[in-house]
N, C-alpha and C positions, 0 to 999 in steps of 0.2 A: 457869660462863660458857662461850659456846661462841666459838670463833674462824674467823675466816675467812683462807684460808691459799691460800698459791699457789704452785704447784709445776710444775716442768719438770727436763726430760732434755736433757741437752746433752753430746753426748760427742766427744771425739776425742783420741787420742795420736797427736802430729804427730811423724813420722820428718823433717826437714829435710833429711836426705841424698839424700832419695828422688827421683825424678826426675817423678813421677808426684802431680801437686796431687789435691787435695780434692775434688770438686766435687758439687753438688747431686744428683748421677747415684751418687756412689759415697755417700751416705748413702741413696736411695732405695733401693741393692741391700742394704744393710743393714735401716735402718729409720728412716721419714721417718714419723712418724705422732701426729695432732691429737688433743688430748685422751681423746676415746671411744672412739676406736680402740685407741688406746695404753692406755687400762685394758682391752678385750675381751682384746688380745694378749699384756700383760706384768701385768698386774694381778693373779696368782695364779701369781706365779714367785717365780725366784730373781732377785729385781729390787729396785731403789732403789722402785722404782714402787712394789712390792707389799708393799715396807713403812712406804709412806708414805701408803698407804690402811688397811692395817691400822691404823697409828696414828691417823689421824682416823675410825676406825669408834672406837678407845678411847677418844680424848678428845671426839668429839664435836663433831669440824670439820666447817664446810664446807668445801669441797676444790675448788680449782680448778684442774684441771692443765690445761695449754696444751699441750703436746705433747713426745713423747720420741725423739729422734732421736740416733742414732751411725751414723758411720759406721767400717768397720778402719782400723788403722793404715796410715799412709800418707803422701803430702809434705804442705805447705803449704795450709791448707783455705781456699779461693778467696773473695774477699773477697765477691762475691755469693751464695757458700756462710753465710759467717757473717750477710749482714746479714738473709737470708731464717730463719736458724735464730734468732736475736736480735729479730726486730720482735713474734713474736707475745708474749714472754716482758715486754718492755718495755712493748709497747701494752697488755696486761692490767694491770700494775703500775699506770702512769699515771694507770688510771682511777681507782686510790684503793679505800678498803673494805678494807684487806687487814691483818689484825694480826700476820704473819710471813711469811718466803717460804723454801720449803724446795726445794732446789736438788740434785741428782744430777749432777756434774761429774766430769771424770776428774782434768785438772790437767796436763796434757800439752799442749794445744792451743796452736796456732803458726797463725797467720794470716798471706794476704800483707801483713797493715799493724800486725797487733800481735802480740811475741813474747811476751807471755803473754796468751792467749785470754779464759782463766777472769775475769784481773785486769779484764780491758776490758768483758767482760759483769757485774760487778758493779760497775765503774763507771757505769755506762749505768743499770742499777738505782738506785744512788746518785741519780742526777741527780733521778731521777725521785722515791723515796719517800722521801728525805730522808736525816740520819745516824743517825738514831735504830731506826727498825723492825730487830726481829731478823730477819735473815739467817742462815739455818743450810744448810751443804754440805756434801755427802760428797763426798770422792775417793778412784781409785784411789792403790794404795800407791806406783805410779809416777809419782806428781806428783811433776812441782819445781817445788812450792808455792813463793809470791812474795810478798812483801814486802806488794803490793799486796790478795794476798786476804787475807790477813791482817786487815787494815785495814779492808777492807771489809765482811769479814764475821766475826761474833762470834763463830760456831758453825762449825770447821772440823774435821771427823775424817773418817780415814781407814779402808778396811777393813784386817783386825788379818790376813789371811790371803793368802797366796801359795804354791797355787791357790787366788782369790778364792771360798771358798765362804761367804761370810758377807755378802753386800752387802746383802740383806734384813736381817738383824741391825744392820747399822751404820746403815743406813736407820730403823729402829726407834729405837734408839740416840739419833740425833740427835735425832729428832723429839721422844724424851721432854725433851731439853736445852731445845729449842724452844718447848714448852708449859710448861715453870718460869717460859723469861726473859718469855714472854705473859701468865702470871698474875703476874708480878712478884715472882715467890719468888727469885728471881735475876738477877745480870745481867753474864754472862760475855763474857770475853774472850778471843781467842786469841793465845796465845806464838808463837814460833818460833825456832828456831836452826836454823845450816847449819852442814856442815864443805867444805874447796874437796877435793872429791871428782867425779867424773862421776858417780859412782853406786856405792851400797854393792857391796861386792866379789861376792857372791854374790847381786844383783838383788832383796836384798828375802827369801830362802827361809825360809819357818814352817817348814817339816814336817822339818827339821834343822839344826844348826849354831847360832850365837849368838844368833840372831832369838827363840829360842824362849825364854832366858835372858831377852830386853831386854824382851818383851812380858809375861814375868808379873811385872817390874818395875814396868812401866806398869800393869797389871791391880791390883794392890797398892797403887801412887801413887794412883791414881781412887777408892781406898776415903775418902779425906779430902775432907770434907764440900763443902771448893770448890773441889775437880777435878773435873770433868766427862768430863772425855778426855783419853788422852795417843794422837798418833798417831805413828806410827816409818814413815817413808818411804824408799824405798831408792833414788830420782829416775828419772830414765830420760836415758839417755846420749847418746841418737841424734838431741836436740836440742840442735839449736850457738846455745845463747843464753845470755846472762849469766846468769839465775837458774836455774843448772841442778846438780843432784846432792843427795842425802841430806840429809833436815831430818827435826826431830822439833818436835812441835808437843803445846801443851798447852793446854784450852779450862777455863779457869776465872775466879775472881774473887779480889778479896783483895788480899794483898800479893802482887806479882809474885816478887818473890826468891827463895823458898824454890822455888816452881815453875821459875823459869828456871835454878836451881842442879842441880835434878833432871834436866830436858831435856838439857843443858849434859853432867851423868855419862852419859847415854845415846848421843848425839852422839861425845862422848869415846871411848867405847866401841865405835862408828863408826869411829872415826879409827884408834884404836893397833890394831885388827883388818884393818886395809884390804887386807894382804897373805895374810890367812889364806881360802883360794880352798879350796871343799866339792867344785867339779867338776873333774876332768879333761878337757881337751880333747881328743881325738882329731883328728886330721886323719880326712880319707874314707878314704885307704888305712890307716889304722891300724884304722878303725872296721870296713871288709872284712875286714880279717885276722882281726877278735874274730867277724865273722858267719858266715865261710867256717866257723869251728873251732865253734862254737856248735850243741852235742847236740841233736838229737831230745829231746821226751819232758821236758823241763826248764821249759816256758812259754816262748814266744815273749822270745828277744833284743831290746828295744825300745832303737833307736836314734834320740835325737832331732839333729836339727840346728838346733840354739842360733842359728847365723849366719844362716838361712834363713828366720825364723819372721816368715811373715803375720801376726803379733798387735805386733809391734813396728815392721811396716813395712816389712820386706824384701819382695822381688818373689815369692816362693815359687818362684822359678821355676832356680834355681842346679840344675846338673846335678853340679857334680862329685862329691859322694857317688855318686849313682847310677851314674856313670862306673865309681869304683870297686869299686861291687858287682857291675856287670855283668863287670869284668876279672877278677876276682876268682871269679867262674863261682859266686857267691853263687845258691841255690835255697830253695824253701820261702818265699819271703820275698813283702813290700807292704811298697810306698813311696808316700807321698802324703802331702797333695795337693801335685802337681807344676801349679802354676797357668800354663796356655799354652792361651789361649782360641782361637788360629788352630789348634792341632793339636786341641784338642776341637772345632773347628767339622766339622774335615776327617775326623777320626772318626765323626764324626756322619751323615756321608753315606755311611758304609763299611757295609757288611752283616757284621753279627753271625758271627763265625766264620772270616772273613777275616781273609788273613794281608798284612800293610802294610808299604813301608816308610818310612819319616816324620821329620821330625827334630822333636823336643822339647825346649821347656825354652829357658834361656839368653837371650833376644831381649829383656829390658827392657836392662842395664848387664854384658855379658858378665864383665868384669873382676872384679865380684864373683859369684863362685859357679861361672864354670864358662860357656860359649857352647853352640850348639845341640849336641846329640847325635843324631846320627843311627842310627837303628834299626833293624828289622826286625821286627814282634812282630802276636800273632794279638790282634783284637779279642775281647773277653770281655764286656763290657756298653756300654751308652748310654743317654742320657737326659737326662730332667731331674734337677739337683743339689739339690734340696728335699730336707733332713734335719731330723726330729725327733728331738732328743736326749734321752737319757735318764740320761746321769748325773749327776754329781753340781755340774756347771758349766752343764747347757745343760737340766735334764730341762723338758719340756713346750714347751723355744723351739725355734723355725725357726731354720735356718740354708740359705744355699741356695748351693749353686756353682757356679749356672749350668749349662749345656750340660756336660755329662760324658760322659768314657769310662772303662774299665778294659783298656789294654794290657799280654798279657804278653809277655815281651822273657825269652827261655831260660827261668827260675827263676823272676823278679819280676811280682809285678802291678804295675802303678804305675796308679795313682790318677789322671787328667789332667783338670784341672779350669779353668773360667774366671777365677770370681768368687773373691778373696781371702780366704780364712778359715784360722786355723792349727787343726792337728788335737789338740780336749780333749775327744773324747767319740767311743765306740766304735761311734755310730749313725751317725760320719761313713769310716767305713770298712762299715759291714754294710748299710747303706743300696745301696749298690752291690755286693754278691755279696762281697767280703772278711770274713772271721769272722778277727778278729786271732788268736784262741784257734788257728786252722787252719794257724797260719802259722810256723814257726821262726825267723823273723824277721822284726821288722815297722821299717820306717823312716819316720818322720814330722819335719814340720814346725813345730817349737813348742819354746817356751824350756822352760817350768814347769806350765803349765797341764795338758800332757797327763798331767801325776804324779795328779790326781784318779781319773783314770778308767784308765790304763792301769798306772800300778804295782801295781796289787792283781792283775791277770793273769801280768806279767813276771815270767817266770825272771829275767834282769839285764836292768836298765836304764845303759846310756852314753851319751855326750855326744858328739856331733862340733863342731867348729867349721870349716864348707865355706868360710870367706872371703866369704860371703856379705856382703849390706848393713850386716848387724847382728850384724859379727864382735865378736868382745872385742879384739881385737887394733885397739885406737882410732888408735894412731899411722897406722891407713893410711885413715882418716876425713877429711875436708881442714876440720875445726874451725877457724873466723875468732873468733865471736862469745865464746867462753866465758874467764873473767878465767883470768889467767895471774900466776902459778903454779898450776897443778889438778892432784893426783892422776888418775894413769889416763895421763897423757900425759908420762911420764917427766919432769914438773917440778916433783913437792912428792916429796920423801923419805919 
């Protein structure tokens, strides 16, 4: 029998601290795009999309995708932001015909009028298809999954990796859960448990440390006949809302107990680990002193800045690493993206070759990361910021920066970009005249993500923490909303 299924992309992980709302303009710079469009662009990537078309090529759906849109991390996504990205996904619903709806969410989303986004979009669904139809969703591993999707929805897993290189698999995944509970071979629910955490200690990290332990826990649990999923989420901290930090969720049938005993030992294993931290943080001037000393001939020094990083909602725009390397008479080196669209505009009018001087950087919330820096450095490139990636997070998608330059300033190129994107793919550096390989030191903007693509080049990789928006250091966060007592904020032991 074949079914008829409906499907959408709806993404956003809302930073709440950010001073800078959501709006229809910063998903269009991302990706705002209706049904056929969105299968031409993402339909044969590393996408929810393109393994939710593989799966209705296996089972023999028709497929109705209404449209896939995200925009970066960032504040508050503007209530005319949400009710334009929510009408086409409910008005298709409505009309009835549909024997499942299969959903690509992140689990982060924060609206001006509802602190959980996802929850509110599958109540809206709800109203309309009833309590019955299966609903199946993938999120990212940095949901703090809610009470309410839960409830909502029967089929809730997340992706198993951080760097996310598996959304197409988790995408597949579901969909197979989705086509059991449609023929009625099954009929699953989802668990959940929290711990009062902000967020697992190390953000959720697969590719070392405990994570790697709890997931082939989970991988082992889902061998039993009415498990379907176990998902391990590490929440995301930068929203100040009551359902917020570390849940593990389990999508089965049956007797709940033995399941919820299981989630319960992994959760646990969350909790009594909370203090066991895999990174060092550097400050900028700690992190110049490792660059200044950092051989020739060894693979590029890769320094990320964890507090800085466009993919969680920081401004990308914090100078004070750079500060540091430039005092520190740091050479050989790329830093970026330094996102400050007024100094790429004014770049833009500069002739190739010229030597400027300019202040960069620092103008959304100086306080975090560092105020303008003023310069002196020779233009090296210009243009348009259109990148096609190629590894192993971005290969075949667009990403675009807008209006770009590449100034160098003594030693450093820096990367000077508009549009907000953290750096996980080496096509967003070689795009622009930087070969990271070229470099003895390369400093970039990003938590986790850039380990796909750039650890297999790195001689060493370290960590700074610039004070930026999305420090670890939460007590200097101004948190109203989240219950109290919480780990993270000096009040659970």
């Amino acid at each position: 029998m074949s079914f008829n299924v409906l499907t959408a992309e709806i993404k956003h992980e809302t930073n709440t601290f950010s001073i800078r709302q959501t709006g229809l303009p910063q998903y269009r710079s991302h990706y705002l795009l209706e049904g056929p469009a969105a299968i031409a662009a993402r339909g044969d990537h590393h996408t929810e999309l393109a393994g939710f078309l593989e799966s209705a090529r296996t089972y023999g759906w028709t497929l109705n995708h209404v449209l896939s849109a995200a925009a970066g991390p960032g504040g508050y996504v503007t209530t005319e932001a949400f009710e334009a990205l929510t009408e086409p996904l409910i008005s298709a619903a409505s009309k009835g015909g549909y024997d499942g709806i299969l959903l690509s969410l992140h689990g982060a989303m924060v609206t001006d009028d509802h602190p959980d986004g996802e929850g509110e979009i599958l109540r809206r669904l709800r109203e309309v298809v009833g309590p019955d139809l299966p609903i199946a969703v993938t999120l990212d591993p940095h949901a703090n999954v809610t009470a309410g999707m839960c409830e909502r929805a029967q089929i809730v897993l997340s992706y198993n990796t951080y760097p996310h290189v598996d959304m197409r698999e988790t995408a597949i995944k579901a969909a197979e859960i989705l086509q059991r509970t449609m023929a009625g071979e099954i009929a699953p629910e989802t668990l959940m448990v929290r711990r009062p955490m902000l967020e697992e200690v190390n953000g959720g990290r697969t590719d070392t440390g405990p994570m790697i332990a709890r997931h082939a826990l989970a991988r082992d649990f889902e061998a039993q006949d009415d498990v379907f999923a176990v998902s391990i989420n590490a929440g995301f901290a930068s929203a100040d809302i009551a359902e917020v930090g570390p849940t593990v969720l389990v999508t089965c049938q049956g007797d709940p107990g033995p399941k919820l005993e299981f989630i319960n030992q992994i959760a646990d294993d969350i909790w009594d680990r909370r203090d066991e931290v895999l990174n060092a943080y550097l400050s900028g001037t700690e992190a110049a002193s490792e660059a200044a000393n950092w051989p020739s001939g060894k693979g590029p020094l890769i320094i990320a800045d964890y507090a800085d990083n466009p993919g969680a909602g920081a401004y990308g725009d914090a100078t004070s690493l750079l500060a540091a390397l430039l005092a520190a008479n740091v050479t050989e080196a790329a830093f970026g993206p330094l996102i400050d669209s007024q100094a790429a505009g004014i770049l833009g009018n500069t002739e190739l070759g010229e030597t400027i001087s300019i202040s960069i950087g620092g103008r959304a919330e100086p306080r975090f990361g560092g105020g303008p820096l003023h310069v002196t450095g020779q233009l090296r490139w210009k243009g348009a910021g259109r990148v096609v990636g190629d590894g192993p997070m971005l290969d075949g998608l667009v990403r675009d920066f807008g209006p770009t330059a590449v100034l160098r300033v003594g030693g450093i190129d820096i990367l000077i970009v508009s549009q907000p994107h953290q750096m996980l793919d080496l096509q967003q550096f070689r795009t622009f005249g930087i070969d990271p390989l070229r470099y003895r030191v390369v400093a970039l903007k990003s938590m986790q993500h850039f380990r796909a693509a750039f650890e297999p080049i790195a001689g060493r990789v370290i960590v700074c923490d610039s004070g930026a928006l999305c420090t670890v250091r939460y007590d200097l966060l101004p948190y109203q909303n989240v219950p109290r007592p919480i780990h993270g904020l000096g009040t659970t032991s």
